[in-house]
PDB file of N, CA, C, O and CB in Angstrom:
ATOM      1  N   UNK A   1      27.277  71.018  45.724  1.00  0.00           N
ATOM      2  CA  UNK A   1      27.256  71.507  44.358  1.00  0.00           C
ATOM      3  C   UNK A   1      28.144  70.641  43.462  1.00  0.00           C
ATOM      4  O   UNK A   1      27.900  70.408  42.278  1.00  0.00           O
ATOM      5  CB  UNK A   1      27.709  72.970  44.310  1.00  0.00           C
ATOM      6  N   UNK A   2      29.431  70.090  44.298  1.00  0.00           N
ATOM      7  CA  UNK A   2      30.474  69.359  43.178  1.00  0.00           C
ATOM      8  C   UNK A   2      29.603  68.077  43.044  1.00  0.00           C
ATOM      9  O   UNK A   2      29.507  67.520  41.950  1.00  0.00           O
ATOM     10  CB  UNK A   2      32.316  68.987  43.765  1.00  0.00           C
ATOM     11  N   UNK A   3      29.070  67.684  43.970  1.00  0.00           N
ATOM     12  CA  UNK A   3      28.771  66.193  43.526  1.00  0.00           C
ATOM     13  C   UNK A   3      27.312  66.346  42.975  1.00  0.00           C
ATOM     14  O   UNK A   3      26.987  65.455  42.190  1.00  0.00           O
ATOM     15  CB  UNK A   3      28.872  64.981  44.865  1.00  0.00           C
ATOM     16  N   UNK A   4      26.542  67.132  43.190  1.00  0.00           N
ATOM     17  CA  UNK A   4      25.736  67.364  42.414  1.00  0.00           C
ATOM     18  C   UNK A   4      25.789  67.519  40.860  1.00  0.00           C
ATOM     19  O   UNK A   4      24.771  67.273  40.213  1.00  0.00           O
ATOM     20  CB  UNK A   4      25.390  68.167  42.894  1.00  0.00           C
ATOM     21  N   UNK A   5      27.152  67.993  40.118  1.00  0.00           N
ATOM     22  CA  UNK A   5      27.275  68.119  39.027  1.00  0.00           C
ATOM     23  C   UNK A   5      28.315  66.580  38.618  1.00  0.00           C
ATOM     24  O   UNK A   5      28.569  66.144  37.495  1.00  0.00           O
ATOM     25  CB  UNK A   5      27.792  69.656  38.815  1.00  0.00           C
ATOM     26  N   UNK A   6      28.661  66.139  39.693  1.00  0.00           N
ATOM     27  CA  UNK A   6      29.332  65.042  39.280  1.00  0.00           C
ATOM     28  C   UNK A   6      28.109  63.699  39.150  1.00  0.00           C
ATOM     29  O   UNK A   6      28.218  62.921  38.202  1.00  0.00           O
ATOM     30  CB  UNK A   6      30.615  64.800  40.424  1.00  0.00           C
ATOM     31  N   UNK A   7      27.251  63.563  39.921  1.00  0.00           N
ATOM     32  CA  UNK A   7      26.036  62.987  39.988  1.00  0.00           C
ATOM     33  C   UNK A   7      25.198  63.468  38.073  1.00  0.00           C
ATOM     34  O   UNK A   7      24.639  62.488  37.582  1.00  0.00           O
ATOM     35  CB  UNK A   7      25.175  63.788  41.684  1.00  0.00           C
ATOM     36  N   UNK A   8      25.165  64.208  37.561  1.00  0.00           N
ATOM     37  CA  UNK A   8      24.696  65.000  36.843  1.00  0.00           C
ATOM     38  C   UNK A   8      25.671  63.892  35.227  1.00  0.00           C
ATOM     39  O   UNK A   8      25.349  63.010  34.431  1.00  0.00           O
ATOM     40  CB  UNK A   8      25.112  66.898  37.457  1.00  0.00           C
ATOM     41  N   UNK A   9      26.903  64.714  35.550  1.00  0.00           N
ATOM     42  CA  UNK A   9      27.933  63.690  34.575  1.00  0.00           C
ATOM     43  C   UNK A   9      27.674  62.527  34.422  1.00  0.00           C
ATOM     44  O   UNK A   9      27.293  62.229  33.291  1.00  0.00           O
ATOM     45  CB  UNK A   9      29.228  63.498  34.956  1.00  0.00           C
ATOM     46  N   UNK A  10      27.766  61.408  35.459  1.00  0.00           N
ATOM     47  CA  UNK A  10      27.311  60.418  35.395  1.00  0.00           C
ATOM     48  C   UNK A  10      25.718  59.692  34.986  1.00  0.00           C
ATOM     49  O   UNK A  10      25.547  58.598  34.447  1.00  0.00           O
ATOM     50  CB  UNK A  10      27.706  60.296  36.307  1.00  0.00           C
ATOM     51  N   UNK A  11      24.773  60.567  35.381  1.00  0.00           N
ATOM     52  CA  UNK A  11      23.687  60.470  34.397  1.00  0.00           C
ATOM     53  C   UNK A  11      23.622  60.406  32.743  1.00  0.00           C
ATOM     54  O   UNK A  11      23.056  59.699  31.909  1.00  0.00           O
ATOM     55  CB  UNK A  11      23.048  61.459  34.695  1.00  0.00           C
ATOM     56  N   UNK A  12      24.547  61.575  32.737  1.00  0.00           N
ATOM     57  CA  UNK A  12      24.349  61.980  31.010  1.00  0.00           C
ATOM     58  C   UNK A  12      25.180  60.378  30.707  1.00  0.00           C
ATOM     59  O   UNK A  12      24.787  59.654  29.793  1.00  0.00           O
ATOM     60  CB  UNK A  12      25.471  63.948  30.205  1.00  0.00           C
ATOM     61  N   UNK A  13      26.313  59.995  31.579  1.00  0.00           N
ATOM     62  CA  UNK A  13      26.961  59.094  30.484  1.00  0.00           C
ATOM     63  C   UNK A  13      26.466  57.554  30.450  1.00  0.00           C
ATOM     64  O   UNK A  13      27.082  56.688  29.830  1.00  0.00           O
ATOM     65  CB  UNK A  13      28.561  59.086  30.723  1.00  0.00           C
ATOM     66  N   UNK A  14      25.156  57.286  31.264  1.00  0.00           N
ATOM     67  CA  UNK A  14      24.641  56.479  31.410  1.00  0.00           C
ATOM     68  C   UNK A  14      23.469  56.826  30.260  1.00  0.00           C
ATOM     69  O   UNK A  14      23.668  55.899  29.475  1.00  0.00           O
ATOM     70  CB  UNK A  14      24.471  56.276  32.770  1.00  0.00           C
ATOM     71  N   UNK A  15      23.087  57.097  30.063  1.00  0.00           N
ATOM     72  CA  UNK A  15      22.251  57.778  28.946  1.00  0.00           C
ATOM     73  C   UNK A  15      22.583  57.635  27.553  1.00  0.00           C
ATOM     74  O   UNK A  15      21.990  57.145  26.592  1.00  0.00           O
ATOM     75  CB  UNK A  15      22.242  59.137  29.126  1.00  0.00           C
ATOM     76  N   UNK A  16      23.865  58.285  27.737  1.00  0.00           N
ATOM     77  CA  UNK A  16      24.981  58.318  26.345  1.00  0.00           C
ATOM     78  C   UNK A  16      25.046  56.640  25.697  1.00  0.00           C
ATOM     79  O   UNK A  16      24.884  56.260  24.538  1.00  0.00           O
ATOM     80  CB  UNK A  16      26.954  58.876  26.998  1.00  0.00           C
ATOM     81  N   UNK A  17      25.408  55.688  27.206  1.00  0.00           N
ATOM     82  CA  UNK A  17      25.677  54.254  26.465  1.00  0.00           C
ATOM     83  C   UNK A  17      24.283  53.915  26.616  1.00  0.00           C
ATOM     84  O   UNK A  17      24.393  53.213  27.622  1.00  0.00           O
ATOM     85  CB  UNK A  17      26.856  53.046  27.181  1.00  0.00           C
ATOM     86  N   UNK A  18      23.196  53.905  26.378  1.00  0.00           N
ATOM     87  CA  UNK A  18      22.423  52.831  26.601  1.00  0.00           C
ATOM     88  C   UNK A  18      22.286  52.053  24.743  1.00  0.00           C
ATOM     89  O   UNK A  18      21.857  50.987  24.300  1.00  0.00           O
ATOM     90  CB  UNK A  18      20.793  53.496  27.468  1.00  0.00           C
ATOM     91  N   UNK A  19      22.862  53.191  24.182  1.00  0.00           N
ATOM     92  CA  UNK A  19      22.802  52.230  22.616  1.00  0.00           C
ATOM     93  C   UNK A  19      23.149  51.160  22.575  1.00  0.00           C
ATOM     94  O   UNK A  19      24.212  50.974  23.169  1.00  0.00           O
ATOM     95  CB  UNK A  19      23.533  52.581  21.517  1.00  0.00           C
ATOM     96  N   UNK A  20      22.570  50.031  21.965  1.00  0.00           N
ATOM     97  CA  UNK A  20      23.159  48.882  21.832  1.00  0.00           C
ATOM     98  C   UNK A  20      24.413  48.671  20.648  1.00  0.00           C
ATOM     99  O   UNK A  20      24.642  49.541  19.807  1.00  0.00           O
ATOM    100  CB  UNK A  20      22.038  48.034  21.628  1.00  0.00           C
ATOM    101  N   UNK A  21      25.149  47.428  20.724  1.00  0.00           N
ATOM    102  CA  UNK A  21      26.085  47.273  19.961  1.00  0.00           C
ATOM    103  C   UNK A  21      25.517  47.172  18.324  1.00  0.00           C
ATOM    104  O   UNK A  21      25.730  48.041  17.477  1.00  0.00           O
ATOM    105  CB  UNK A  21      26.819  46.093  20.519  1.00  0.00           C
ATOM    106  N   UNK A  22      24.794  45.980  18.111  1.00  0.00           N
ATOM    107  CA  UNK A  22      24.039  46.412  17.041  1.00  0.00           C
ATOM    108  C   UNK A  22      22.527  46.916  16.718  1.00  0.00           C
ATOM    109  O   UNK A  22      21.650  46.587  17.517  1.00  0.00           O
ATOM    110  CB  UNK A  22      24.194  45.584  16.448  1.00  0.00           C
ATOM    111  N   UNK A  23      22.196  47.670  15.626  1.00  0.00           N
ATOM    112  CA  UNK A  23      20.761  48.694  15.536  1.00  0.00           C
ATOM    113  C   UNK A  23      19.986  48.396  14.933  1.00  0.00           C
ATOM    114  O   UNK A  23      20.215  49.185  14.016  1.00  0.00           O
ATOM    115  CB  UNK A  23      20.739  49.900  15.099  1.00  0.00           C
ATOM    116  N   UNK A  24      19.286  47.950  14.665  1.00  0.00           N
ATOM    117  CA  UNK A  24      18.186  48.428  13.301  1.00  0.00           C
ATOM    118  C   UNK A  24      17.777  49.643  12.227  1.00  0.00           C
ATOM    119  O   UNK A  24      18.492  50.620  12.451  1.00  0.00           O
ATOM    120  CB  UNK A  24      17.116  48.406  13.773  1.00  0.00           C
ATOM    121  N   UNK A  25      17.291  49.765  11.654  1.00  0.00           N
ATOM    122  CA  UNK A  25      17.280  50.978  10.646  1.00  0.00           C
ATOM    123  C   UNK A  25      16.722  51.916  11.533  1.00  0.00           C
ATOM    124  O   UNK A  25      17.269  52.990  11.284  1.00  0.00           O
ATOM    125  CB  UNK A  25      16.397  50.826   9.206  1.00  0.00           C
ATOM    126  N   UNK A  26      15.764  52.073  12.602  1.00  0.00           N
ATOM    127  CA  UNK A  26      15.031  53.205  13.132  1.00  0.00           C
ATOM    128  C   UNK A  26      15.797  53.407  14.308  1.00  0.00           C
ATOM    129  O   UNK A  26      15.853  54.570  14.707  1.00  0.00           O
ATOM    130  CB  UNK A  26      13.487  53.000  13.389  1.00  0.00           C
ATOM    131  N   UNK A  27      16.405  52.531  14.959  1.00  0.00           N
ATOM    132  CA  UNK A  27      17.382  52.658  15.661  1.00  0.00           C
ATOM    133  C   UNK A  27      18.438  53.882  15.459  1.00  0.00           C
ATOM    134  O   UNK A  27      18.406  55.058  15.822  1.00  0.00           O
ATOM    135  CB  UNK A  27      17.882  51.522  15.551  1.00  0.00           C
ATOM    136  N   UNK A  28      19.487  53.033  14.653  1.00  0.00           N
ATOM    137  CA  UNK A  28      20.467  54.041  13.974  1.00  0.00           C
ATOM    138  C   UNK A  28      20.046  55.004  13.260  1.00  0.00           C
ATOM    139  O   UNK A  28      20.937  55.833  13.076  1.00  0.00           O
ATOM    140  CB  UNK A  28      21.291  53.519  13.178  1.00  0.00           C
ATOM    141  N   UNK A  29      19.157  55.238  12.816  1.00  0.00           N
ATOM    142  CA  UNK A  29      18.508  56.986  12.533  1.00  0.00           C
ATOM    143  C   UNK A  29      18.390  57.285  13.643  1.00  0.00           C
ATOM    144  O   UNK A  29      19.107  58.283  13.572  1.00  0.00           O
ATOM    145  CB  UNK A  29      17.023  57.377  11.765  1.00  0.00           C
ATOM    146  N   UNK A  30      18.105  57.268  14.570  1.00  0.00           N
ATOM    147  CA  UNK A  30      17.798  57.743  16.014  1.00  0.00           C
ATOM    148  C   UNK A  30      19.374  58.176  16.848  1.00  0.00           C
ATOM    149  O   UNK A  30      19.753  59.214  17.393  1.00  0.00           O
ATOM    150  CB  UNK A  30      16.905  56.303  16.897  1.00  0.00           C
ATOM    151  N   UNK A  31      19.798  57.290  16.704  1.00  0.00           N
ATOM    152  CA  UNK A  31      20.904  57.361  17.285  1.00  0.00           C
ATOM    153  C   UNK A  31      22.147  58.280  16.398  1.00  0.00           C
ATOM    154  O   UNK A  31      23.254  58.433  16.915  1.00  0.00           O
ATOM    155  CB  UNK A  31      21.207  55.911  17.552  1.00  0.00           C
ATOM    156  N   UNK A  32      21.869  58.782  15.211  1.00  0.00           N
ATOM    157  CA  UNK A  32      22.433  59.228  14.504  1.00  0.00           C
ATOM    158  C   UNK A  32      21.968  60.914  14.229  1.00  0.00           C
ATOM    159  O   UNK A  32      22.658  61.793  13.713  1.00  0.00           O
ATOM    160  CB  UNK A  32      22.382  58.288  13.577  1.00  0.00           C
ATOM    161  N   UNK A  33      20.248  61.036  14.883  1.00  0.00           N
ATOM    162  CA  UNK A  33      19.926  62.172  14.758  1.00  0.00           C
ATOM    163  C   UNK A  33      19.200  62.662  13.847  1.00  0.00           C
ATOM    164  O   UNK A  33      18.773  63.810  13.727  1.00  0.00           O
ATOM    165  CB  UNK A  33      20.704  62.671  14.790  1.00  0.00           C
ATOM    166  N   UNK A  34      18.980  61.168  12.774  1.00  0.00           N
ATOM    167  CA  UNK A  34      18.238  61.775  11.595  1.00  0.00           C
ATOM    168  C   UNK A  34      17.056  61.106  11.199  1.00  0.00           C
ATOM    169  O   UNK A  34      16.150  60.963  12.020  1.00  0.00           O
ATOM    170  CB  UNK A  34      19.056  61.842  10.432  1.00  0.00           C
ATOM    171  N   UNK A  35      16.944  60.650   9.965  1.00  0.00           N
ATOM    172  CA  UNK A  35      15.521  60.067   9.635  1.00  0.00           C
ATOM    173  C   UNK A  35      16.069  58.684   9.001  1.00  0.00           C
ATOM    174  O   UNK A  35      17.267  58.695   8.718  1.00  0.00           O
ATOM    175  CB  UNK A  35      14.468  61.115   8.458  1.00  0.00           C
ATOM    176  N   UNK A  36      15.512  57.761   8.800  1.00  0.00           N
ATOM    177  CA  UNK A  36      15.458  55.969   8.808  1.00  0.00           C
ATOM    178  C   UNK A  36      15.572  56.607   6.498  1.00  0.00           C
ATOM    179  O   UNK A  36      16.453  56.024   5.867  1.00  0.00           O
ATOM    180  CB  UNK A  36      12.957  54.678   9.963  1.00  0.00           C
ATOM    181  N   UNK A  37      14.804  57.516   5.800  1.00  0.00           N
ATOM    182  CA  UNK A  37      14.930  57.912   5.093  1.00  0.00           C
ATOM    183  C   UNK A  37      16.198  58.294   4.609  1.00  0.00           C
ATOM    184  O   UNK A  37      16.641  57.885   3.536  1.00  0.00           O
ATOM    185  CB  UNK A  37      14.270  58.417   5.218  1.00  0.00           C
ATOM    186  N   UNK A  38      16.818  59.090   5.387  1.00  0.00           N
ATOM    187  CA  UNK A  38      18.517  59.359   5.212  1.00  0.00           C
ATOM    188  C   UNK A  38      19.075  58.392   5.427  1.00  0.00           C
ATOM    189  O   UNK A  38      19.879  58.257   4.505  1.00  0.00           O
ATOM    190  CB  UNK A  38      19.246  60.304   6.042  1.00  0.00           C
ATOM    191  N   UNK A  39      19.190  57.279   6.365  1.00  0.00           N
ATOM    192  CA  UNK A  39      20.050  56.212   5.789  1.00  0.00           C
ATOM    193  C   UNK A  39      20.119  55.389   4.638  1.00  0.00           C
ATOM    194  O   UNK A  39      21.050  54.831   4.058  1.00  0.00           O
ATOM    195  CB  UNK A  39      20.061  55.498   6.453  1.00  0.00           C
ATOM    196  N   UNK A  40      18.574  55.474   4.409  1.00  0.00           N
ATOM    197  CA  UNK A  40      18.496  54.856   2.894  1.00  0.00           C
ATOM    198  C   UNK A  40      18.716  55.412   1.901  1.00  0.00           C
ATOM    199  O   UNK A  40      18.552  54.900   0.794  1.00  0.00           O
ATOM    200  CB  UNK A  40      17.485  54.444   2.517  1.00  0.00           C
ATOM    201  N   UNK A  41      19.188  56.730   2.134  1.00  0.00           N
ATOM    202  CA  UNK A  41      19.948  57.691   0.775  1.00  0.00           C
ATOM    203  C   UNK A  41      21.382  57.880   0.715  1.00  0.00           C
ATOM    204  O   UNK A  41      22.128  58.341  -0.150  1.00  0.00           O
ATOM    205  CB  UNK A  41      19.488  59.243   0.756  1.00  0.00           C
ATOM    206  N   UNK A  42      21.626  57.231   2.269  1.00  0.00           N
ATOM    207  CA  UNK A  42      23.399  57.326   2.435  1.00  0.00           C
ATOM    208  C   UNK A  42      23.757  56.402   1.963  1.00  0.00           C
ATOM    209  O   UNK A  42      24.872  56.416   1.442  1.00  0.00           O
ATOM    210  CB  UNK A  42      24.149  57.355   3.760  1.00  0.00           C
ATOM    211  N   UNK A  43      22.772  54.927   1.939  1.00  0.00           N
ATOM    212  CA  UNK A  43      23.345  53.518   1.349  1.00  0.00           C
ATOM    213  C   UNK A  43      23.514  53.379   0.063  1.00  0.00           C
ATOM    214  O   UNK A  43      24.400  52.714  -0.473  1.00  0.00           O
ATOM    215  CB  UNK A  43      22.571  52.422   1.617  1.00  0.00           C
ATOM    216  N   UNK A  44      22.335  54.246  -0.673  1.00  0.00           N
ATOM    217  CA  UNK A  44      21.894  53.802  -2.051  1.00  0.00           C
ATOM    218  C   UNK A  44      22.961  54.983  -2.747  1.00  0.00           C
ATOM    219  O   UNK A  44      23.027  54.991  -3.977  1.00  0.00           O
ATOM    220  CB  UNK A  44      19.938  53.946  -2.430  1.00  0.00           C
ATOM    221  N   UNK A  45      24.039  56.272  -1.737  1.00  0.00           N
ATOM    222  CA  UNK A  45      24.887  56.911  -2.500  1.00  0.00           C
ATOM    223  C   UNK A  45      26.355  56.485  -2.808  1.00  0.00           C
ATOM    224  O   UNK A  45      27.373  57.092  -3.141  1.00  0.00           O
ATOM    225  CB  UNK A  45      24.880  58.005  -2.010  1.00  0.00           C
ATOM    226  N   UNK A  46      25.969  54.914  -2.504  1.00  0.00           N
ATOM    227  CA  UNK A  46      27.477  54.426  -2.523  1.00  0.00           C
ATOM    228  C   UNK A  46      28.789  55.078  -1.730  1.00  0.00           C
ATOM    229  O   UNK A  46      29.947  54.944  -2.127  1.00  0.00           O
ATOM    230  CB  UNK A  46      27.841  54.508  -3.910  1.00  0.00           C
ATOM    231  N   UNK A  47      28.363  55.864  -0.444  1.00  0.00           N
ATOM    232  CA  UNK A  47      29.778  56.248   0.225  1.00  0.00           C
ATOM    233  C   UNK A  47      30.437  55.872   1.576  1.00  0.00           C
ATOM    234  O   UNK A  47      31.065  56.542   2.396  1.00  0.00           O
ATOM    235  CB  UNK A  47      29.776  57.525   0.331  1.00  0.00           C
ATOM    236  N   UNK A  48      30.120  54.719   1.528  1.00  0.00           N
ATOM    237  CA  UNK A  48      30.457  53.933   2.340  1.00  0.00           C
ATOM    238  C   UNK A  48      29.570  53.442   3.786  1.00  0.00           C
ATOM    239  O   UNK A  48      30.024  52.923   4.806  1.00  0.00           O
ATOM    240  CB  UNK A  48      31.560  54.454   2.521  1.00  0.00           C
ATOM    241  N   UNK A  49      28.442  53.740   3.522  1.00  0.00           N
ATOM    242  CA  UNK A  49      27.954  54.280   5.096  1.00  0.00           C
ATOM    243  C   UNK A  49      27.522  52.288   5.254  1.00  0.00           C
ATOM    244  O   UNK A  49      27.087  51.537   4.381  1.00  0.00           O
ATOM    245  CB  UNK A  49      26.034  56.015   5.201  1.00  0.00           C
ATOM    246  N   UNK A  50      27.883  51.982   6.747  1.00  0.00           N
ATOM    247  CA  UNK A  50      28.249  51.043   7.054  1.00  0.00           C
ATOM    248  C   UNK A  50      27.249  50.173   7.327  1.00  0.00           C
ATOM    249  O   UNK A  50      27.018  50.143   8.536  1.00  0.00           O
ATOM    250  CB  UNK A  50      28.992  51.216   7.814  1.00  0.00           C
ATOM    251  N   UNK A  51      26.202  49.074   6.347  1.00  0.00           N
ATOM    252  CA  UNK A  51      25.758  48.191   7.150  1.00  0.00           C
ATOM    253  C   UNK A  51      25.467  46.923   7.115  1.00  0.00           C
ATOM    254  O   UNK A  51      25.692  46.695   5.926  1.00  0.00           O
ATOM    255  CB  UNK A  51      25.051  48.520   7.446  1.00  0.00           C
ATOM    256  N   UNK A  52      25.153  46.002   7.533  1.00  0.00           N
ATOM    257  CA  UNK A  52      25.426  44.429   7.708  1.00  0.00           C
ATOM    258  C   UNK A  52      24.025  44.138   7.500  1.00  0.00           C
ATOM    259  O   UNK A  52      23.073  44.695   8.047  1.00  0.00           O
ATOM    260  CB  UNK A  52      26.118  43.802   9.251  1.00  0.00           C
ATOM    261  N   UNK A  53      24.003  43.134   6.584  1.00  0.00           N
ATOM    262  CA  UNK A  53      22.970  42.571   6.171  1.00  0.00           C
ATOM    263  C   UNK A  53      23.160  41.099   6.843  1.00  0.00           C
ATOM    264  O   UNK A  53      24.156  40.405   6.643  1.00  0.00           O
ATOM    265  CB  UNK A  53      22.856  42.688   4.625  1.00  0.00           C
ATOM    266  N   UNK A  54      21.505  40.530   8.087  1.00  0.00           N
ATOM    267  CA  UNK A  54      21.732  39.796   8.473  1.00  0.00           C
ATOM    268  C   UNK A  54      20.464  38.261   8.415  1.00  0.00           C
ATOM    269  O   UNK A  54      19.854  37.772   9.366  1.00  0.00           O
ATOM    270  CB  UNK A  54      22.176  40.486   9.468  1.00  0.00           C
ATOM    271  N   UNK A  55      20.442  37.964   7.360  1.00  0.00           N
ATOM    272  CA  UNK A  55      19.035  36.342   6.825  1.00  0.00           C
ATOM    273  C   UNK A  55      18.523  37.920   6.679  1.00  0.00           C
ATOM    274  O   UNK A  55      17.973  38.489   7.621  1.00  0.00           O
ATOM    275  CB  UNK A  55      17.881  34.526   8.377  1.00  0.00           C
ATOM    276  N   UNK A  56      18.767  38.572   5.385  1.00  0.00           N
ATOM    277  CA  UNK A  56      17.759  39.442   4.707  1.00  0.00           C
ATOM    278  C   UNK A  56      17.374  41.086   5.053  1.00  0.00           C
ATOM    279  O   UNK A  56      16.921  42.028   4.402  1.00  0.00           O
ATOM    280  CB  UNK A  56      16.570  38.692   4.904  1.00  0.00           C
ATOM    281  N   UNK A  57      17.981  40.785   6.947  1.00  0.00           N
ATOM    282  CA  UNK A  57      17.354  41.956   7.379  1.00  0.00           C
ATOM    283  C   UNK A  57      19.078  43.311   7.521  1.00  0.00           C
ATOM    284  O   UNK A  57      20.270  43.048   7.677  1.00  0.00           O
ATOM    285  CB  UNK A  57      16.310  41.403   9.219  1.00  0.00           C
ATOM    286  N   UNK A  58      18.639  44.120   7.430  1.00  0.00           N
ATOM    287  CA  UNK A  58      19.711  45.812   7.214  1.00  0.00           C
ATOM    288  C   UNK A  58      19.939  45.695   9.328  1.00  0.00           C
ATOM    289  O   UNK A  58      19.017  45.575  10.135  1.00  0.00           O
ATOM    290  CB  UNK A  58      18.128  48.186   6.245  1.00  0.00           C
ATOM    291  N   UNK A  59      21.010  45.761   9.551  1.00  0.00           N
ATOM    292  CA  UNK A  59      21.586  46.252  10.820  1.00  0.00           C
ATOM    293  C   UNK A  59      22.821  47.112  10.451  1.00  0.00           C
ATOM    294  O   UNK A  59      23.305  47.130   9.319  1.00  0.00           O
ATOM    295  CB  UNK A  59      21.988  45.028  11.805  1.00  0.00           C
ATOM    296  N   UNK A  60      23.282  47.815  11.492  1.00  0.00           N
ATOM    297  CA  UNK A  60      24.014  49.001  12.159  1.00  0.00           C
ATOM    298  C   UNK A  60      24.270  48.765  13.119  1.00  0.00           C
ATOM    299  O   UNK A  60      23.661  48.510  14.159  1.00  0.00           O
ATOM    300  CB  UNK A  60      23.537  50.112  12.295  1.00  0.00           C
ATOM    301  N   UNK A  61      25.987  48.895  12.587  1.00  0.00           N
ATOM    302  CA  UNK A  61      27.148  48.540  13.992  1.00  0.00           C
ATOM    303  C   UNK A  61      27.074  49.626  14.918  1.00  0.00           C
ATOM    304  O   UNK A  61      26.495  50.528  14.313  1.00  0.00           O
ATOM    305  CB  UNK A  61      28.928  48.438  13.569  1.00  0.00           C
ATOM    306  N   UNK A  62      27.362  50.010  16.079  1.00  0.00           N
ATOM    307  CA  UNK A  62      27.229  51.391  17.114  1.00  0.00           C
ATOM    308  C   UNK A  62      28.663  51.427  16.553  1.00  0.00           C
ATOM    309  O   UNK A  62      28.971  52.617  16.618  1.00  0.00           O
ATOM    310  CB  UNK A  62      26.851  51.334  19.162  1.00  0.00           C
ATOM    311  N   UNK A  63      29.433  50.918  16.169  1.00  0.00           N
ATOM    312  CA  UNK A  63      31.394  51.333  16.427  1.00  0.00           C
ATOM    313  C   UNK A  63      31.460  51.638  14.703  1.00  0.00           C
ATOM    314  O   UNK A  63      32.302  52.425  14.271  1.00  0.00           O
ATOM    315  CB  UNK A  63      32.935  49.425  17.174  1.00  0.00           C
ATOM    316  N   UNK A  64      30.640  51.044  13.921  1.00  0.00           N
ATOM    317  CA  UNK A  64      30.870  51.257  12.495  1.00  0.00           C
ATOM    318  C   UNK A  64      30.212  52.977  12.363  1.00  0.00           C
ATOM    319  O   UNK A  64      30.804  54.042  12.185  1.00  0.00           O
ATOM    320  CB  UNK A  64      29.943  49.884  11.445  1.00  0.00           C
ATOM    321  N   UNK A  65      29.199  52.756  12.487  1.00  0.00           N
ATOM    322  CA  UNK A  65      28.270  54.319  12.780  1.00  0.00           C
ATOM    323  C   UNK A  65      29.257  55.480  13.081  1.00  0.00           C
ATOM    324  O   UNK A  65      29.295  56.574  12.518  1.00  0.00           O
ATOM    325  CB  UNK A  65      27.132  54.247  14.313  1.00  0.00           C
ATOM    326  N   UNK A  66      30.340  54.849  14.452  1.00  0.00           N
ATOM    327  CA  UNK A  66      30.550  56.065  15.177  1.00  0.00           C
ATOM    328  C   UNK A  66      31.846  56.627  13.558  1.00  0.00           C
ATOM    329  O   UNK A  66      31.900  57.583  12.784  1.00  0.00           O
ATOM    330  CB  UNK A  66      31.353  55.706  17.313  1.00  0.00           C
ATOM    331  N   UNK A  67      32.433  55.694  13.725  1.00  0.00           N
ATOM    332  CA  UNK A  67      33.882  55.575  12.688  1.00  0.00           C
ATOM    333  C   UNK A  67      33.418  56.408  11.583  1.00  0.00           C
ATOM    334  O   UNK A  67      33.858  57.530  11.333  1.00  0.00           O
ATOM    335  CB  UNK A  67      34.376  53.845  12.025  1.00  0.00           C
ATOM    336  N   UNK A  68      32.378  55.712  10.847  1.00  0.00           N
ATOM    337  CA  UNK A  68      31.962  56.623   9.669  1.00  0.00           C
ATOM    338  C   UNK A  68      31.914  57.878   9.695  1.00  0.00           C
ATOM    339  O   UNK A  68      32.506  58.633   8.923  1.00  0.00           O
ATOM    340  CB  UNK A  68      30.875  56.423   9.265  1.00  0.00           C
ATOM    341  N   UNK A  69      30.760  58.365  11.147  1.00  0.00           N
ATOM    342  CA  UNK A  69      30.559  59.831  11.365  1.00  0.00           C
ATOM    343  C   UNK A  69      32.028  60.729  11.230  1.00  0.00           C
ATOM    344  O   UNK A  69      32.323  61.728  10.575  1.00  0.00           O
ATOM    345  CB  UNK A  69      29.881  60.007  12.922  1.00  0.00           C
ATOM    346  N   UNK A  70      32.844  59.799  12.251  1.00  0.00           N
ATOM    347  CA  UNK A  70      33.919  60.706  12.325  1.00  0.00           C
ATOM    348  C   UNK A  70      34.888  60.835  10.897  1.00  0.00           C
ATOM    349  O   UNK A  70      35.860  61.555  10.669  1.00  0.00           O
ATOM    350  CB  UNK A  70      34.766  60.214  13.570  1.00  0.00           C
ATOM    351  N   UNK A  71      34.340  60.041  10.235  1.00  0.00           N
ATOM    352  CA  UNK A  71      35.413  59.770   9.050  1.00  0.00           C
ATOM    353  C   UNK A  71      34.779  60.758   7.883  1.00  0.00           C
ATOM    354  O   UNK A  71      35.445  60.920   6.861  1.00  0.00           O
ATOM    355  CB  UNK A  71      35.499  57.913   8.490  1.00  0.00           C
ATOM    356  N   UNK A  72      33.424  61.459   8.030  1.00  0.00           N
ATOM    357  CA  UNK A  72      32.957  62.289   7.493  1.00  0.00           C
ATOM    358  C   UNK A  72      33.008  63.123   8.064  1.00  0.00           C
ATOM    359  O   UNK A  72      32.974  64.120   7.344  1.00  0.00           O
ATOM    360  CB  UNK A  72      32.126  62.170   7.130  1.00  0.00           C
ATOM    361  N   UNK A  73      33.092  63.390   9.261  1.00  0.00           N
ATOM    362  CA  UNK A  73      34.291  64.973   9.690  1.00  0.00           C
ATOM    363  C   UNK A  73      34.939  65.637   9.276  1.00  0.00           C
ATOM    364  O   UNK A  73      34.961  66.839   9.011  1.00  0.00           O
ATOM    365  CB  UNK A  73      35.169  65.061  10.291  1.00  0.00           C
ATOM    366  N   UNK A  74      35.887  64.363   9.146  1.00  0.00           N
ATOM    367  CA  UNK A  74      37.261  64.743   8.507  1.00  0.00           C
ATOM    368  C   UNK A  74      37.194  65.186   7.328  1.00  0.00           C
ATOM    369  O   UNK A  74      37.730  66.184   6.846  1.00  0.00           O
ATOM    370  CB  UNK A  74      38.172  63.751   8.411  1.00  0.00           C
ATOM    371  N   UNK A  75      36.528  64.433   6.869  1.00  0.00           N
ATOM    372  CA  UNK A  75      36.081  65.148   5.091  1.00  0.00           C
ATOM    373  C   UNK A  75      35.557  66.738   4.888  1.00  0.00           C
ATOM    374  O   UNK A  75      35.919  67.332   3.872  1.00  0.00           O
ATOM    375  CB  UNK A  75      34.547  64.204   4.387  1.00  0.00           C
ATOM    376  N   UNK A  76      34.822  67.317   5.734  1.00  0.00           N
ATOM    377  CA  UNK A  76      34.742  68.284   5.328  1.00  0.00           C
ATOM    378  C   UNK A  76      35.458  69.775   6.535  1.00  0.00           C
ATOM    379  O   UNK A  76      35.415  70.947   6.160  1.00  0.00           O
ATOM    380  CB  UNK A  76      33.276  68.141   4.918  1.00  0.00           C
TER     381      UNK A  76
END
């Protein structure tokens, strides 16, 4: 039963990382839980939401993402 749930843990956290370091727009909606739409309303609201423009194309850091989320935690 213990290693069965320890077997179990280790699944989820293999799961947890498979995000890559950097995302794409459908990506990081995904990974964020929401719609590729909401990021483009978080960018265009000027509040900081984090992303790198790279020869034209929109990416998303996994460590900028996480920071932000938590930094809008705190906010409310």
């Amino acid at each position: 039963m213990v290693q069965s749930a320890i077997e179990q843990v280790l699944a989820d956290t293999k799961k947890a990382n498979h995000w890559p370091e950097y995302m794409n727009q459908r990506m990081a909606a995904k990974y964020l839980g929401t719609s590729p739409g909401t990021l483009i309303k978080w960018e265009k609201a000027d509040i900081g939401f984090p992303t790198i423009m790279i020869e034209g194309s929109k990416h998303y850091s996994k460590a900028s993402l996480d920071q932000w989320m938590n930094e809008q935690q705190q906010k409310n």
